[in-house]
N, C-alpha and C positions, 0 to 999 in steps of 0.2 A: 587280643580282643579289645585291651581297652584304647589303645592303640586306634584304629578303627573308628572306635567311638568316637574320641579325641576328634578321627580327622573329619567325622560326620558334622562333629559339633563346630566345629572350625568352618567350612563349608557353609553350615547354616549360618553362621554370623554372617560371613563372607558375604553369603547372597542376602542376607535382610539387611544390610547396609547398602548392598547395589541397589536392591528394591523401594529403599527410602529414599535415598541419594538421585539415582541417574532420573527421575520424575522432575526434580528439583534444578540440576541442573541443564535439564534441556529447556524447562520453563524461563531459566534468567537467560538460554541463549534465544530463545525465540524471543523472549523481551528485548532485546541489544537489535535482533532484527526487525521488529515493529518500531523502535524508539527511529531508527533509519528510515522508514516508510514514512513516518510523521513526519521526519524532516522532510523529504523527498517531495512530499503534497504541500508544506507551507512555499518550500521553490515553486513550485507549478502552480500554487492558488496566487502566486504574486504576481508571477509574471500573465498569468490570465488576467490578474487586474489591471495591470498595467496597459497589455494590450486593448481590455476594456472601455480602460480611460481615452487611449489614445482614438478608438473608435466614433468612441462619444464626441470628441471634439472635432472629429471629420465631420460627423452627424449634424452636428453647430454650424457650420461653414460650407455643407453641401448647399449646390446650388443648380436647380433642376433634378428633373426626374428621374434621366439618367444615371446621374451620380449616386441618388439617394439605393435605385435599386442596385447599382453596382456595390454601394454599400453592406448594402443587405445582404448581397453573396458572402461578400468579406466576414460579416457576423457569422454566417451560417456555414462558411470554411471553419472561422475559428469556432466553433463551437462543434461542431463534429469528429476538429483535431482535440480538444478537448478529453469529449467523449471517450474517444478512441486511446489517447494515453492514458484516462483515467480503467477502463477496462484492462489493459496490457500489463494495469499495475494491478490491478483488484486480482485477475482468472491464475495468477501466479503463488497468489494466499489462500486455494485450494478455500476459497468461500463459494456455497451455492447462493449463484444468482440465476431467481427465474426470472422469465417477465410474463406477466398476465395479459 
């Protein structure tokens, strides 16, 4: 019987050190995976600026009406591909987004 006990008592350590512990360490692995997202979005917020910039200076030098609205598609591609990668990163981190 004491025996038994023993292995009850053991067991229960057992499991209130998994119960402390594995909370802990899946919270520093989903941190290791968010620290990755953050970099992921400084790549993609640069290169959106870049592309930005390079927009802006077309914008400076268009010349006619044409071009200006040929422009405007260009903005309005890059900014819908934006969008669209900025989603495909977000619906993956199991966040609800509504839209009203």
């Amino acid at each position: 019987m004491y025996h038994d006990l023993h292995q009850i008592h053991l067991l229960h350590q057992i499991l209130t050190v998994l119960a402390l512990s594995l909370p802990t360490i899946v919270a520093a692995f989903e941190g290791v995976r968010r620290q990755s997202e953050y970099s992921r979005n400084k790549n993609r917020s640069e290169a959106m600026k870049a592309n930005l910039e390079e927009l802006d200076n077309k914008f400076e030098s268009a010349e006619g009406e044409e071009e200006f609205y040929k422009l405007l598609r260009e903005v309005d591609i890059t900014m819908l591909s934006e969008t669209k990668e900025w989603m495909m990163l977000m619906v993956p981190s199991n966040w609800n987004i509504s839209v009203k």
